[in-house]
N, CA, C and O of each residue as an XYZ file, in Angstrom:
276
protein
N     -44.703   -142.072     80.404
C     -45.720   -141.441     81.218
C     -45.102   -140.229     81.908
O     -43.935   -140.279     82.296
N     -45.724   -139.329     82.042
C     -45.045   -137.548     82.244
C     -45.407   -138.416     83.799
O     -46.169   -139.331     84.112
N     -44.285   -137.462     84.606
C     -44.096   -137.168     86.038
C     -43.740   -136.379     86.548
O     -42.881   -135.735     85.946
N     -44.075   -135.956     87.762
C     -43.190   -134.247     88.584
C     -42.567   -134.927     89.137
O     -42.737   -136.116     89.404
N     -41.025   -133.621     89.596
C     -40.021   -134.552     90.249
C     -39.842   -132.733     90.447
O     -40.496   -131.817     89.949
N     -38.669   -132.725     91.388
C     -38.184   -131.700     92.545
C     -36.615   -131.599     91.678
O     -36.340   -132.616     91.042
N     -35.759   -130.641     91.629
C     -34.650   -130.739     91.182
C     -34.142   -129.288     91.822
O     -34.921   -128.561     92.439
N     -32.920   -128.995     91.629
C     -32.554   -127.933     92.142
C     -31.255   -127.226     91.100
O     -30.202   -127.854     90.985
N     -31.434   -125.972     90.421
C     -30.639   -125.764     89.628
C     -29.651   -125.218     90.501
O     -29.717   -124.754     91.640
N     -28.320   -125.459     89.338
C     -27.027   -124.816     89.674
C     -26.137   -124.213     88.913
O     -25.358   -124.835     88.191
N     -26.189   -122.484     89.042
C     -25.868   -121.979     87.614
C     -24.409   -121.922     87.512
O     -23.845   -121.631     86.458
N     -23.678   -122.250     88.802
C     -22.023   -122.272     88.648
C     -21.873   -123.826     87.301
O     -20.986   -123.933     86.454
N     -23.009   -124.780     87.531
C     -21.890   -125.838     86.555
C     -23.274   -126.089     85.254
O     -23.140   -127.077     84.532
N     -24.610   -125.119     85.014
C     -25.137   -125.282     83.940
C     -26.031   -126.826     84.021
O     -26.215   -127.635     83.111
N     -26.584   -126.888     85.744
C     -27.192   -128.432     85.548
C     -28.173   -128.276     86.500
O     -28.169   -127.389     87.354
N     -29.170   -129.286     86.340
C     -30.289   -129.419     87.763
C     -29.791   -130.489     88.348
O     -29.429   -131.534     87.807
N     -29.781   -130.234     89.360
C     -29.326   -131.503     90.535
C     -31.067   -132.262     91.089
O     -32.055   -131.727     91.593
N     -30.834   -133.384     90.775
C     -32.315   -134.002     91.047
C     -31.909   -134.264     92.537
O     -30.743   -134.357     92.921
N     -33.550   -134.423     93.702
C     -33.242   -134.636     94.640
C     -33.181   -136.238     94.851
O     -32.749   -136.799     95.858
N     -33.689   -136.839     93.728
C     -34.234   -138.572     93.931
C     -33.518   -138.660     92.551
O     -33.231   -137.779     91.741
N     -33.275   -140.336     92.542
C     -33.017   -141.270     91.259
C     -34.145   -141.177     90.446
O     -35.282   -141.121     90.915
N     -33.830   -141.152     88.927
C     -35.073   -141.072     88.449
C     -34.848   -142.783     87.858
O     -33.980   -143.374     87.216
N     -36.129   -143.129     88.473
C     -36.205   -144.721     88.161
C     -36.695   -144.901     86.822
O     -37.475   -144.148     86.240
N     -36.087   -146.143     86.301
C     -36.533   -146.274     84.674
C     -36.239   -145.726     83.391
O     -36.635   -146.014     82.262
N     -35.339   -144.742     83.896
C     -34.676   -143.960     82.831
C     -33.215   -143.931     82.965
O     -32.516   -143.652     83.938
N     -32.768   -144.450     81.204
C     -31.058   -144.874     81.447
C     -30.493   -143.591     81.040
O     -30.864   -142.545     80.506
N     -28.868   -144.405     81.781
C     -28.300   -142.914     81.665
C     -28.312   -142.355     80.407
O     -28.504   -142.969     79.357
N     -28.021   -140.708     80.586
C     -27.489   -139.844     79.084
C     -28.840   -140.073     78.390
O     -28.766   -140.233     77.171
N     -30.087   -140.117     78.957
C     -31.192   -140.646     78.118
C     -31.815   -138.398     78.070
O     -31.707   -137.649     79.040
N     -32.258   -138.073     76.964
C     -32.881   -137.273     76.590
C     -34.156   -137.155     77.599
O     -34.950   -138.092     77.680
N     -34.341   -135.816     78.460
C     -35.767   -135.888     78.878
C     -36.384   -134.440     78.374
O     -35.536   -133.801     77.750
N     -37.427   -133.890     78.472
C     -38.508   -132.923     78.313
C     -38.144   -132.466     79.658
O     -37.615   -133.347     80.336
N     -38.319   -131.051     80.364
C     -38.239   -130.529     81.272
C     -38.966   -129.218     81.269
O     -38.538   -128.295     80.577
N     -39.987   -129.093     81.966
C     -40.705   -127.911     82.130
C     -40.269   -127.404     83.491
O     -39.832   -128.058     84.438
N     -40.394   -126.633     83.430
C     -39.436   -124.764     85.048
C     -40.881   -124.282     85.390
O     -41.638   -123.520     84.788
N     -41.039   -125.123     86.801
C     -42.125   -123.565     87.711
C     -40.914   -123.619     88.458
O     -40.041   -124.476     88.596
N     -41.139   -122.211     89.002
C     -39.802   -122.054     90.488
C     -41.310   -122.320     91.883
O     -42.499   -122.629     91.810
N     -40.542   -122.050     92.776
C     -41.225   -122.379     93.993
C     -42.190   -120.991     94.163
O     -43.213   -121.091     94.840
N     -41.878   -119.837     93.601
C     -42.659   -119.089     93.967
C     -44.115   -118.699     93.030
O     -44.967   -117.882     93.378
N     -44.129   -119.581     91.673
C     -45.312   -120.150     90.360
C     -45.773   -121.229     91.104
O     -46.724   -121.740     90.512
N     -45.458   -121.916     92.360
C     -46.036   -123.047     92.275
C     -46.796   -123.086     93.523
O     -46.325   -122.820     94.629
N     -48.394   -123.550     93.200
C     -48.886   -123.440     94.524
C     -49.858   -124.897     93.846
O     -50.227   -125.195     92.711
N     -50.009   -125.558     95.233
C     -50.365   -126.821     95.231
C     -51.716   -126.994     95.147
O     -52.321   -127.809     94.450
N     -52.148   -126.188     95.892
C     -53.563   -126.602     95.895
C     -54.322   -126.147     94.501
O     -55.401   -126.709     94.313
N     -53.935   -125.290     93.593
C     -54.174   -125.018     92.158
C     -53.852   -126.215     91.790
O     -54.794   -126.996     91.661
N     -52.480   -126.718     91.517
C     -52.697   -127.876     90.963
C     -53.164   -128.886     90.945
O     -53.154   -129.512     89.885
N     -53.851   -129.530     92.298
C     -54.599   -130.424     92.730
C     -55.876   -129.681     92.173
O     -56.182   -130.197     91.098
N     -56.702   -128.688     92.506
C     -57.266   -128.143     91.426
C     -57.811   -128.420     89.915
O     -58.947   -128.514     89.450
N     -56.821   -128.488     89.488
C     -56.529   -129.041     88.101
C     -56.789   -130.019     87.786
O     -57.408   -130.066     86.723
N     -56.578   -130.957     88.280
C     -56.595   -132.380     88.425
C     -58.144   -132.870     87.574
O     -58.353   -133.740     86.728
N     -59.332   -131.564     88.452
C     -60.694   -132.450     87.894
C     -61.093   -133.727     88.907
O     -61.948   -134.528     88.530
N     -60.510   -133.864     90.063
C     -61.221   -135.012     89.936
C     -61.323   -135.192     91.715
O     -60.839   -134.369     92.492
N     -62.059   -136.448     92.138
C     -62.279   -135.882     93.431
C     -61.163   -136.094     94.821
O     -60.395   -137.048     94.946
N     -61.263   -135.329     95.463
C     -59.987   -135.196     96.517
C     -60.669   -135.297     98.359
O     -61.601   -134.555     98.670
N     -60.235   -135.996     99.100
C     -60.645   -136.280    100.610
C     -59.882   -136.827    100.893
O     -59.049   -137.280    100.108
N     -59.871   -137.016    102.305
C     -59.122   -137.718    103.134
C     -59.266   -139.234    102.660
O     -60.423   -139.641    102.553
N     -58.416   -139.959    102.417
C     -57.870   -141.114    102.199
C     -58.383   -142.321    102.600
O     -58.801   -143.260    101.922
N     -58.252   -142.099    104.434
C     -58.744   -142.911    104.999
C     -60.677   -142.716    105.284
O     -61.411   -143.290    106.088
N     -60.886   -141.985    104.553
C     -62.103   -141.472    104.271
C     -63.113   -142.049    103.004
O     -64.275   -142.327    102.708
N     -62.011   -142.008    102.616
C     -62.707   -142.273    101.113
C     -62.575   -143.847    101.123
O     -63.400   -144.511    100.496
N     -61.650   -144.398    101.759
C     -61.250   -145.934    101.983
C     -62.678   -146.727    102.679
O     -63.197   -147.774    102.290
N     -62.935   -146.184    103.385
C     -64.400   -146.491    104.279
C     -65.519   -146.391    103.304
O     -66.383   -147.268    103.254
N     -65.531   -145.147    102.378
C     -66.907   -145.169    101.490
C     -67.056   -145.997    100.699
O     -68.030   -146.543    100.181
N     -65.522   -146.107    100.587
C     -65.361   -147.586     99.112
C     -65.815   -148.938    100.067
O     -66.315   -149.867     99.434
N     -65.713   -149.057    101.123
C     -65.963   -150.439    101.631
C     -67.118   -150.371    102.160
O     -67.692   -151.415    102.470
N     -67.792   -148.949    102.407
C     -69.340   -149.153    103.005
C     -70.055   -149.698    102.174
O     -70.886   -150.558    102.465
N     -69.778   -149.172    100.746
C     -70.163   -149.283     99.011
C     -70.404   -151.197     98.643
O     -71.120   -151.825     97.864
N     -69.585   -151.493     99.468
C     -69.134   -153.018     99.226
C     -70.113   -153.828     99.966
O     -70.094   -155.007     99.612
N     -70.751   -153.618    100.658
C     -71.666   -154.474    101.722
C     -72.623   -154.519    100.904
O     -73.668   -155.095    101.208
């Protein structure tokens, strides 16, 4: 299953330094890696993208349980 993750390149040793463990994946294991830099990446486009619907949380938590009565 594809996931975003945060990494930080480093061109003195030719590597991305991840900021987190990537869980579930063994070592020396082959991954796919796609590059936005921070200044391609804007969030609310990508949420955007998504298609699908977006609110406050504890918002939407209430409609689902008003829904329920």
């Amino acid at each position: 299953m594809p996931r975003a993750i945060l990494a930080e390149y480093d061109a003195s040793e030719n590597a991305l330094r991840l900021l987190e463990p990537l869980t579930g994946v063994s070592d020396h294991a082959r991954v796919r890696v796609s590059i936005e830099t921070d200044k391609t990446f804007d969030p609310l486009a990508r949420l955007a993208a998504l298609n699908a619907p977006t609110a406050d949380i504890e918002q939407m938590l209430a409609e689902i349980a008003a829904g329920r009565r």
